[in-house]
C-alpha positions as YAML, in Angstrom:
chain: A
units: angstrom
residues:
- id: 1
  name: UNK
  ca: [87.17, 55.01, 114.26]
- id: 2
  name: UNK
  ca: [87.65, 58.40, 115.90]
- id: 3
  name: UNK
  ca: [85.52, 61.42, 115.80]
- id: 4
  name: UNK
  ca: [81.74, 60.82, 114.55]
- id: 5
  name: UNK
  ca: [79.97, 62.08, 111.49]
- id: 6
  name: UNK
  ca: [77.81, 63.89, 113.61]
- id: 7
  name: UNK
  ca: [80.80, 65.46, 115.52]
- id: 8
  name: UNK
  ca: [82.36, 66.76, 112.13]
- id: 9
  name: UNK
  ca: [78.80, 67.89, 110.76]
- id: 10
  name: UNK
  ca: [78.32, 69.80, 113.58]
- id: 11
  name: UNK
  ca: [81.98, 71.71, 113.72]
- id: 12
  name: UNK
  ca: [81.38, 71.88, 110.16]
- id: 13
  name: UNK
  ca: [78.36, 73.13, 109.31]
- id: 14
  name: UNK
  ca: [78.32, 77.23, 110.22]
- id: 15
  name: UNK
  ca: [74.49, 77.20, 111.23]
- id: 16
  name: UNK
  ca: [74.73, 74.17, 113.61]
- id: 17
  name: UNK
  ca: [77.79, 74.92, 114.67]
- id: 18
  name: UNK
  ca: [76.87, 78.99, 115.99]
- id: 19
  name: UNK
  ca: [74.12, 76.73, 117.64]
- id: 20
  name: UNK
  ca: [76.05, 74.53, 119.22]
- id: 21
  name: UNK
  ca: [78.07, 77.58, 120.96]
- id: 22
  name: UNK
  ca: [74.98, 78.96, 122.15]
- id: 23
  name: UNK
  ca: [74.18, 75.97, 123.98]
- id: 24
  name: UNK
  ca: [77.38, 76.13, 125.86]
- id: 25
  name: UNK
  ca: [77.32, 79.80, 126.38]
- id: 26
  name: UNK
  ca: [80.48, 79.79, 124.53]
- id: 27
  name: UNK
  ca: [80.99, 83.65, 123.10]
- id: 28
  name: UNK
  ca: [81.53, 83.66, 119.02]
- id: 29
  name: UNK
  ca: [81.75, 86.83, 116.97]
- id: 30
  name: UNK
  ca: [78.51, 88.21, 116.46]
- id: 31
  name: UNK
  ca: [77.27, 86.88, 113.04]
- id: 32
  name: UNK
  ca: [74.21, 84.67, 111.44]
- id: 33
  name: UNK
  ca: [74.53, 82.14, 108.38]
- id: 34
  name: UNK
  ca: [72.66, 82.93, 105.65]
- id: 35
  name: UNK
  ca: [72.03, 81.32, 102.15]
- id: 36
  name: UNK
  ca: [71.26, 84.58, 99.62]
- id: 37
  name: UNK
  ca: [72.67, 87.29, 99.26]
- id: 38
  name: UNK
  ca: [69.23, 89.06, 100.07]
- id: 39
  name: UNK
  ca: [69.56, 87.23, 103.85]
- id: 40
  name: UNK
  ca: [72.83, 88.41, 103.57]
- id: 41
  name: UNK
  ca: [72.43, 92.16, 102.72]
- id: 42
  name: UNK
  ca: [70.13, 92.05, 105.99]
- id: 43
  name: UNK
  ca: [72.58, 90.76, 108.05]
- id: 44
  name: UNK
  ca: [75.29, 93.31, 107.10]
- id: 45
  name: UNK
  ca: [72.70, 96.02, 107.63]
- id: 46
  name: UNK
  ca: [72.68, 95.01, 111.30]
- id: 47
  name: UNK
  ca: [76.20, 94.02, 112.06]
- id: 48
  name: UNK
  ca: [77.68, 96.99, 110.02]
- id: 49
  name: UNK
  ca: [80.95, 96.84, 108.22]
- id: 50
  name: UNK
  ca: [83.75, 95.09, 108.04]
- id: 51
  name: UNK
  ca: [82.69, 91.33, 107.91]
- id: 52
  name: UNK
  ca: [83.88, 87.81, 107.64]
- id: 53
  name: UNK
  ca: [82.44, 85.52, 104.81]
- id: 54
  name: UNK
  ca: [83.01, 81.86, 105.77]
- id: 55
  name: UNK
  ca: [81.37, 79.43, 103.95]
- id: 56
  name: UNK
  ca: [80.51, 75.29, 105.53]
- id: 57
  name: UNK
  ca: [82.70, 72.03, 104.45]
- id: 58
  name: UNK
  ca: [85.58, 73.78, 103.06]
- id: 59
  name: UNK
  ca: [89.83, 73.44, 103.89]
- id: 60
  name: UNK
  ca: [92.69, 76.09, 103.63]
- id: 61
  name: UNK
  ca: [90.29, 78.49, 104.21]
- id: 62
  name: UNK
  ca: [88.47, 78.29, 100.46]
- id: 63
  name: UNK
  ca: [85.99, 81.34, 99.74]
- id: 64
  name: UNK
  ca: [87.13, 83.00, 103.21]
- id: 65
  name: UNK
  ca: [86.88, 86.98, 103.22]
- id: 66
  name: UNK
  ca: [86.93, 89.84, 104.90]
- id: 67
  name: UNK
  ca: [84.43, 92.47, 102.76]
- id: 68
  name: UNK
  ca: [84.31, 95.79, 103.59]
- id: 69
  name: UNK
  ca: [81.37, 97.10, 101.42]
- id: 70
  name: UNK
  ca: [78.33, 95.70, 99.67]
- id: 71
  name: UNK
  ca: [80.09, 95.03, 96.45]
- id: 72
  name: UNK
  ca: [82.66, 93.55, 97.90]
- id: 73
  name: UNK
  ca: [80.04, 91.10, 99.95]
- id: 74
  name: UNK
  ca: [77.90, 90.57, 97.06]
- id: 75
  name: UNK
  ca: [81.34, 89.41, 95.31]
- id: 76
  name: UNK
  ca: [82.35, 87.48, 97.53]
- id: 77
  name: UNK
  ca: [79.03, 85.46, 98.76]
- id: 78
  name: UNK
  ca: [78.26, 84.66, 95.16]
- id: 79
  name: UNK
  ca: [81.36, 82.88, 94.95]
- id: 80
  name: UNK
  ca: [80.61, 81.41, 98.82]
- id: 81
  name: UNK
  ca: [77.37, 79.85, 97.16]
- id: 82
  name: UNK
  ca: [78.24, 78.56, 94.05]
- id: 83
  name: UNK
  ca: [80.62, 76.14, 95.70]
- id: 84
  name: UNK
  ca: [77.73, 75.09, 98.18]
- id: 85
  name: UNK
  ca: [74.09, 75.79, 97.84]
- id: 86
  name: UNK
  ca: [73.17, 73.80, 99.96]
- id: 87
  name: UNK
  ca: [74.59, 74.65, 103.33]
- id: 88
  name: UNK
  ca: [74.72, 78.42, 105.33]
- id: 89
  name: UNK
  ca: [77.26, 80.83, 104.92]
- id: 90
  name: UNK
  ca: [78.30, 82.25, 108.07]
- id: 91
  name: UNK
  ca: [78.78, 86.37, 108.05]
- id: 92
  name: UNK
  ca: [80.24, 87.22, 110.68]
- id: 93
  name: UNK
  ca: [81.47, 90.78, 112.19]
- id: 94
  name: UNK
  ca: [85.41, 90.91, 112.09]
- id: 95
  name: UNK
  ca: [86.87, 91.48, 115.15]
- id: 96
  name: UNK
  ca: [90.28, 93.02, 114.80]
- id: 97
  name: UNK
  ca: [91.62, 91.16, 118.13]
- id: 98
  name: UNK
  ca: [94.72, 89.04, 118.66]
- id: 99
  name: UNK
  ca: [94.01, 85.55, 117.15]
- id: 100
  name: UNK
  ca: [94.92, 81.85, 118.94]
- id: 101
  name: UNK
  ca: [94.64, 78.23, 118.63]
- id: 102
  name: UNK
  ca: [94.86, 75.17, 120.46]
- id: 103
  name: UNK
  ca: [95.32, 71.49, 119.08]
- id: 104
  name: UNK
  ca: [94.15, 69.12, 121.71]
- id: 105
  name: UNK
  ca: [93.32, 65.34, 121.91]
- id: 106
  name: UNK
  ca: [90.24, 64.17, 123.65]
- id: 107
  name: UNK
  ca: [89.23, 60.64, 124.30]
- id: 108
  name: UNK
  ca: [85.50, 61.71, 125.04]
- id: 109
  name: UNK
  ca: [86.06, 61.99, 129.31]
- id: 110
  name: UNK
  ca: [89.30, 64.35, 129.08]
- id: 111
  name: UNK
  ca: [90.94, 66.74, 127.14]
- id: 112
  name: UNK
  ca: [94.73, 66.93, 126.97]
- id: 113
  name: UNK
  ca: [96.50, 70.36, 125.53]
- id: 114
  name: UNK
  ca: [99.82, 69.60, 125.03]
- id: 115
  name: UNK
  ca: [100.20, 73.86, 124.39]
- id: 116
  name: UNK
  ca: [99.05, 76.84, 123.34]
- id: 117
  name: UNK
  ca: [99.96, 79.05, 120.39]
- id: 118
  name: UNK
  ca: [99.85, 82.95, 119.73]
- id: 119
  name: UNK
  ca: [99.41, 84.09, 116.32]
- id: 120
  name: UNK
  ca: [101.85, 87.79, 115.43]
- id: 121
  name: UNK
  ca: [99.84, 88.68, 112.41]
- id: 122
  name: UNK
  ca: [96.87, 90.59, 112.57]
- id: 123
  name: UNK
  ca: [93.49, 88.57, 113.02]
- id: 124
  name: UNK
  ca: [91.82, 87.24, 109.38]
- id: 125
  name: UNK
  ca: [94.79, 85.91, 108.07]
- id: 126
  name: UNK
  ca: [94.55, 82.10, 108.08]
- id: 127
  name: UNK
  ca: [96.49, 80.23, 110.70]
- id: 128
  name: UNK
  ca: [98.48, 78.45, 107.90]
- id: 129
  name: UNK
  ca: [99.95, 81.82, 106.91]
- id: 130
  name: UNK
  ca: [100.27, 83.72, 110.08]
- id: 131
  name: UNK
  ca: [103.29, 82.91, 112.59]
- id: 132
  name: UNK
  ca: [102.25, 80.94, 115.27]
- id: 133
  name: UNK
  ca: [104.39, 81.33, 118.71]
- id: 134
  name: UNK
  ca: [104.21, 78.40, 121.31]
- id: 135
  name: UNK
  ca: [104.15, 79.80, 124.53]
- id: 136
  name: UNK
  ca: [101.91, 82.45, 123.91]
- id: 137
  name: UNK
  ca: [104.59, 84.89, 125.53]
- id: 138
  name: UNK
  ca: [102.12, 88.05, 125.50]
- id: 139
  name: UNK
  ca: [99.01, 86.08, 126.66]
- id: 140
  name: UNK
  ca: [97.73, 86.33, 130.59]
- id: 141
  name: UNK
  ca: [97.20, 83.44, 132.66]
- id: 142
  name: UNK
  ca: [93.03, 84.12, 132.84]
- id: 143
  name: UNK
  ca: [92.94, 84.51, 129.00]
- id: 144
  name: UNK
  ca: [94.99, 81.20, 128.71]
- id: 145
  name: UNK
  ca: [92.75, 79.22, 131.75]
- id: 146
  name: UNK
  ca: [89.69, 80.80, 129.70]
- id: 147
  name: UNK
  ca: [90.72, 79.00, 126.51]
- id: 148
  name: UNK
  ca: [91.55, 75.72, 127.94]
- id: 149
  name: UNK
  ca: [87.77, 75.94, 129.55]
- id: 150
  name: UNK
  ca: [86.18, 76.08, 126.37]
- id: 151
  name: UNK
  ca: [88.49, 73.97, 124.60]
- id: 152
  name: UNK
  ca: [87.64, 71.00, 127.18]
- id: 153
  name: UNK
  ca: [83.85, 72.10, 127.15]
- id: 154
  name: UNK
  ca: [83.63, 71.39, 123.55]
- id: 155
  name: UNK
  ca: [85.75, 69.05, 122.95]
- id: 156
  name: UNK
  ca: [83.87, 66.71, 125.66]
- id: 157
  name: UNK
  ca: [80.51, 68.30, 123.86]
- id: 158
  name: UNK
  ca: [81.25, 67.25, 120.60]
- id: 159
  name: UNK
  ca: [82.24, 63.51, 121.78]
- id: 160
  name: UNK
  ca: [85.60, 64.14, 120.16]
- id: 161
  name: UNK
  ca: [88.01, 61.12, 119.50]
- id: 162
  name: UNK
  ca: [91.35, 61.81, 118.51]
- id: 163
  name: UNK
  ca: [92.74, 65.21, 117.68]
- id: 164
  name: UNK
  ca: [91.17, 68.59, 117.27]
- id: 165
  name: UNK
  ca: [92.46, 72.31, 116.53]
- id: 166
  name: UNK
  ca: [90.11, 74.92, 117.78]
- id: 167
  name: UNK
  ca: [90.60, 78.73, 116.71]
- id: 168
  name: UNK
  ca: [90.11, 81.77, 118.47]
- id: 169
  name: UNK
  ca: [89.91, 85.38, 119.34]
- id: 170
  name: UNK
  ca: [90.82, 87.64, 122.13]
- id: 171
  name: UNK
  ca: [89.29, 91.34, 122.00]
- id: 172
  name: UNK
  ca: [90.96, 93.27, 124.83]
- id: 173
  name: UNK
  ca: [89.24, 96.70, 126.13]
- id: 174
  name: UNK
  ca: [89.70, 98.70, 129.28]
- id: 175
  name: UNK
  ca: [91.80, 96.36, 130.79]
- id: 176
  name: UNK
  ca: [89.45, 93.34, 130.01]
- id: 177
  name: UNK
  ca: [89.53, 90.33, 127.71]
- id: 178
  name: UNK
  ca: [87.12, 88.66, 125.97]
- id: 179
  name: UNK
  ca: [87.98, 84.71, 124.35]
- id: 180
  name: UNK
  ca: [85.49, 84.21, 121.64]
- id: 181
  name: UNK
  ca: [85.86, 81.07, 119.70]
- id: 182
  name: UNK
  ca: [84.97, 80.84, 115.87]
- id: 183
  name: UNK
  ca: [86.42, 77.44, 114.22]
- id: 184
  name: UNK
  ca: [86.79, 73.78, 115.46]
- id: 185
  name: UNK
  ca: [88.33, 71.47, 113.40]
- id: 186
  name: UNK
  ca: [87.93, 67.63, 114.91]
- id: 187
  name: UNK
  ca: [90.54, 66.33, 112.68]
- id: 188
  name: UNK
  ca: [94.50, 67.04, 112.76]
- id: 189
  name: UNK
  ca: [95.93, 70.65, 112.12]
- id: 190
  name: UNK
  ca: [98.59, 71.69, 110.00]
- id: 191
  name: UNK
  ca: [100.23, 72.49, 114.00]
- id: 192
  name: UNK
  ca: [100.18, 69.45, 115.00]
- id: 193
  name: UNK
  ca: [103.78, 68.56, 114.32]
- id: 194
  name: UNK
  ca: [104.95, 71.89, 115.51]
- id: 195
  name: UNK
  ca: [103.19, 71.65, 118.90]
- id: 196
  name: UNK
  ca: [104.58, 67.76, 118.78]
- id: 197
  name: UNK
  ca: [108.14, 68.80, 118.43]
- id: 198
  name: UNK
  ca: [108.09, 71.95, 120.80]
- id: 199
  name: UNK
  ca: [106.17, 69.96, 123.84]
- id: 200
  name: UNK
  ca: [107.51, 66.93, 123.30]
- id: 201
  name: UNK
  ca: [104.09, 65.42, 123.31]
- id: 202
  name: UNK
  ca: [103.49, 62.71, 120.59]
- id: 203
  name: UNK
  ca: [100.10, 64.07, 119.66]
- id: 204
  name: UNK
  ca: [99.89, 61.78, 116.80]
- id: 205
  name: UNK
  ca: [100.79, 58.47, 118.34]
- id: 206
  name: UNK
  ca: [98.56, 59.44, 121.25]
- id: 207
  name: UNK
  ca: [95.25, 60.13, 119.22]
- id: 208
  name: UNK
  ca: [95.42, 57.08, 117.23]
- id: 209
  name: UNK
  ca: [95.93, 55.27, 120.18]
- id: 210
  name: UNK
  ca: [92.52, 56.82, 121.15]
- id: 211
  name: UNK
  ca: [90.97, 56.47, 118.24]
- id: 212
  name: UNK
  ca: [91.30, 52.69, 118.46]
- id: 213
  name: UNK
  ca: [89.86, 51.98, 122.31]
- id: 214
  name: UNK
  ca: [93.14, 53.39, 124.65]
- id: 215
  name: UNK
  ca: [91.82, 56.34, 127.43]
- id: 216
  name: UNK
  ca: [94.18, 59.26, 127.56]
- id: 217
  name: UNK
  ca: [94.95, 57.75, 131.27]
- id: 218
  name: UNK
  ca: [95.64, 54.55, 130.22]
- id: 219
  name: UNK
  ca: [98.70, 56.21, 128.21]
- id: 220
  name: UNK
  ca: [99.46, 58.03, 131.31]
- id: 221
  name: UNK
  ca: [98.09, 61.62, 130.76]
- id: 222
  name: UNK
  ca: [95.82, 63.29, 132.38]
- id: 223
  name: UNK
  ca: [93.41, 66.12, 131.21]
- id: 224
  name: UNK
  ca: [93.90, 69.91, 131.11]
- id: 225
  name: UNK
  ca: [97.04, 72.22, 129.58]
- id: 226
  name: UNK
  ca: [100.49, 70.65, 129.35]
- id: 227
  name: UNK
  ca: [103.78, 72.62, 131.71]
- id: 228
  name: UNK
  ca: [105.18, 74.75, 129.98]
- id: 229
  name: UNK
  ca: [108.82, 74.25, 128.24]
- id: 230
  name: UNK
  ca: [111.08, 76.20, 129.18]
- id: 231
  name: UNK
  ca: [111.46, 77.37, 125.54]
- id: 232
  name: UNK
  ca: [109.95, 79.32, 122.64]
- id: 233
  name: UNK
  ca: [108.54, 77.66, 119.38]
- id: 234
  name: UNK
  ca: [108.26, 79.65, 116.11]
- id: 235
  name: UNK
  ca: [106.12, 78.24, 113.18]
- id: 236
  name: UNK
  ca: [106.24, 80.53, 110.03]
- id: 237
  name: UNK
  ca: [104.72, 80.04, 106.37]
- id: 238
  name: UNK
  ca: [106.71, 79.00, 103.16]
- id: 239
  name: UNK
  ca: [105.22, 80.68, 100.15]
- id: 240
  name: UNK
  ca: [106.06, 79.39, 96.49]
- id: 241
  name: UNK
  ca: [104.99, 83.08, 95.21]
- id: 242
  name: UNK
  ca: [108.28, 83.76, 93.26]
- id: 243
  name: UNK
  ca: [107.24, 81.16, 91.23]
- id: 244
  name: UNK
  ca: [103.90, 81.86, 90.47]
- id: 245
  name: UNK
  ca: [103.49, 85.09, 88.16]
- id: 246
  name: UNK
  ca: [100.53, 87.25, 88.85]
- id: 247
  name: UNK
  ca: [99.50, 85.68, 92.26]
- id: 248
  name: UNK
  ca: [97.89, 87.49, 94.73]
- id: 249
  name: UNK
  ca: [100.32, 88.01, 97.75]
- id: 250
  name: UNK
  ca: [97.88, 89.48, 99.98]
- id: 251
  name: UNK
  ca: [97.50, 87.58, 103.65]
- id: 252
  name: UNK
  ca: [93.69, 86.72, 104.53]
- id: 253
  name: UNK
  ca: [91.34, 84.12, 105.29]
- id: 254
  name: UNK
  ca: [92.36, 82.21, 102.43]
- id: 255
  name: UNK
  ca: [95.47, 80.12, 102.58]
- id: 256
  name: UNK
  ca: [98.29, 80.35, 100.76]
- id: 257
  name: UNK
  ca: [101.13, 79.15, 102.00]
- id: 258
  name: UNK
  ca: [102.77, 76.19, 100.28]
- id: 259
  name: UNK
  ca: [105.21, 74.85, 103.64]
- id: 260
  name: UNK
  ca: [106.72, 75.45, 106.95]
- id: 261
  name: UNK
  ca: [109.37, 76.05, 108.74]
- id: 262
  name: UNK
  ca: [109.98, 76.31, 112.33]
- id: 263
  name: UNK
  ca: [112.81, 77.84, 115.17]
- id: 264
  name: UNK
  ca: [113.49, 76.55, 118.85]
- id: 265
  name: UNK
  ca: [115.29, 78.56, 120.97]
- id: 266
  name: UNK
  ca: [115.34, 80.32, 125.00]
- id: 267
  name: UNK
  ca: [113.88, 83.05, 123.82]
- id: 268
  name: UNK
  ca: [111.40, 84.98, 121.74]
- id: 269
  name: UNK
  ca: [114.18, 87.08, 119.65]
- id: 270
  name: UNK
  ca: [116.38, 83.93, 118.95]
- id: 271
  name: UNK
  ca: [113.56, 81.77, 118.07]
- id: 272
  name: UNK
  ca: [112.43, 84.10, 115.32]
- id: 273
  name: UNK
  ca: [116.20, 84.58, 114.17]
- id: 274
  name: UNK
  ca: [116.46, 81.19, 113.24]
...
C-alpha cells in the first residue's frame, strides 16, 4: 500500500535523488554526494565554505551538519560514513536563505496542499526545531505558486501515494527569489497534525483513503494549494534539555526537540503569544 520502494529509494538516497531534480529542472543547492572523505575534500575545494553534510536513509536529521572548515568536515563525514558505507553523502553548499515546507497528499494524478508553512529560524536548523508559521505571512504570491509547481511536479514524478513533506529554500537577491528544493520525505511529517488542525483538512484520513484505491476526487478534492484560513498557525519545539545535563543546546540540522506545541489566533503577534 501507498508510496513504492522505488519512490522512497529515490527521495532517499542523496545521489539519486540530486538526479532525479536534474531531470525535472528542479533547482537544489549546489552540492555532489560523495563516499570518502578524499571525494569529499574535492568537493569542498570547489563549492567553498560553509557546507551541509547530509548523509542517505536517516530520520530527525541524524549526522546532519553545517561544517565550516576542513576539520570540522573531516569530523563530521567520518561520522556520516560509519553509519552508512554504503550509500553517498550529499555535501552540499549552505545557503543562508529563508527555509519552507509543504506536506501534501498525492494520489499519483493530483496533488492536494492543504497549506504552506514559513519557518522564523534561520535556515539549517531542522524543521522539528524551528517554528513553523502557517500562512507563510512574509512569503509572495510567485514564491508560494513556485513551490506548489514543484511540489506537484514531484510528487506526480515520484508516483507518490499518500502523504509527503517536501523542504525548501528561498534565496532572495536584488529583488528576486530563487525556490530551491533539498528534502522530500514520501511518508508523514511531524506537521502533519499541525497543518490538519490549522486547515481543517484531514490529511490523515485522506491519505489512507488513498493509499487503499480512493482518488483525491473521489473524496471531493481537487489538486493544487488549499484557500487560505483566515487565521495564523504557530508550531514551536518542546525541548526536555533541563533535564538532560551536559546536552548540547545548539539548533542545527540535527533534531532535538522532544514535543510540540502549537497557537491559533487572527494574527501573527497573538498566535505566537499563546
Amino acid at each position: 500500500l501507498g508510496s513504492s520502494a522505488e519512490a522512497i529509494d529515490i527521495a532517499e538516497d542523496r545521489d539519486r535523488f540530486e538526479d532525479f531534480l536534474n531531470r525535472l529542472s528542479i533547482p537544489q543547492p549546489p552540492g555532489a554526494g560523495v563516499s570518502s572523505i578524499e571525494e569529499a575534500l574535492k568537493v569542498a575545494k570547489s563549492l567553498g565554505y560553509p557546507l551541509l553534510v547530509r548523509p542517505s536513509y536517516v530520520l530527525g536529521g541524524r549526522a546532519m551538519e553545517i561544517v565550516q572548515g576542513e576539520t570540522e568536515l573531516i569530523r563530521y563525514l567520518t561520522l556520516a560514513l560509519e553509519l552508512d558505507s554504503r550509500h553517498a553523502v550529499l555535501i552540499d553548499k549552505y545557503l543562508q536563505g529563508k527555509e519552507v515546507e509543504v506536506d501534501a497528499i498525492a494520489d499519483g494524478e493530483r496533488v492536494l496542499i492543504p497549506g504552506i508553512m514559513e519557518h522564523i529560524e534561520r535556515a539549517g536548523v531542522h524543521s522539528g526545531d524551528a517554528l513553523a508559521i502557517y500562512p507563510g505571512v512574509n512569503l509572495t504570491e510567485e514564491e508560494v505558486n513556485t513551490m506548489v509547481d514543484y511540489t506537484t511536479r514531484v510528487g506526480l514524478a515520484l508516483g507518490i501515494k499518500g502523504l509527503m513533506n517536501v523542504q525548501m529554500l528561498i534565496m532572495r537577491e536584488n529583488g528576486h527569489s530563487s525556490v530551491y528544493v533539498f528534502e522530500v520525505n514520501p511518508r508523514a511529517s511531524r506537521t502533519v497534525p499541525f497543518i490538519s488542525k490549522v486547515t481543517g483538512v484531514p490529511m490523515v484520513r485522506i491519505a489512507t483513503k488513498v493509499m487503499v484505491g480512493i482518488s483525491l476526487r473521489e473524496q471531493g478534492y481537487e489538486g493544487g494549494l488549499c484557500k487560505r484560513q483566515k487565521l495564523v498557525g504557530i508550531k514551536a519545539a518542546v525541548s526536555s534539555m533541563s533535564k538532560l545535563t551536559g546536552v548540547d543546546s545548539y539548533l542545527g540540522p540535527e533534531m532535538k526537540s522532544t514535543g510540540e506545541v502549537m497557537g491559533i489566533d487572527y494574527n501573527f503577534e497573538a498566535a505566537l503569544v499563546k
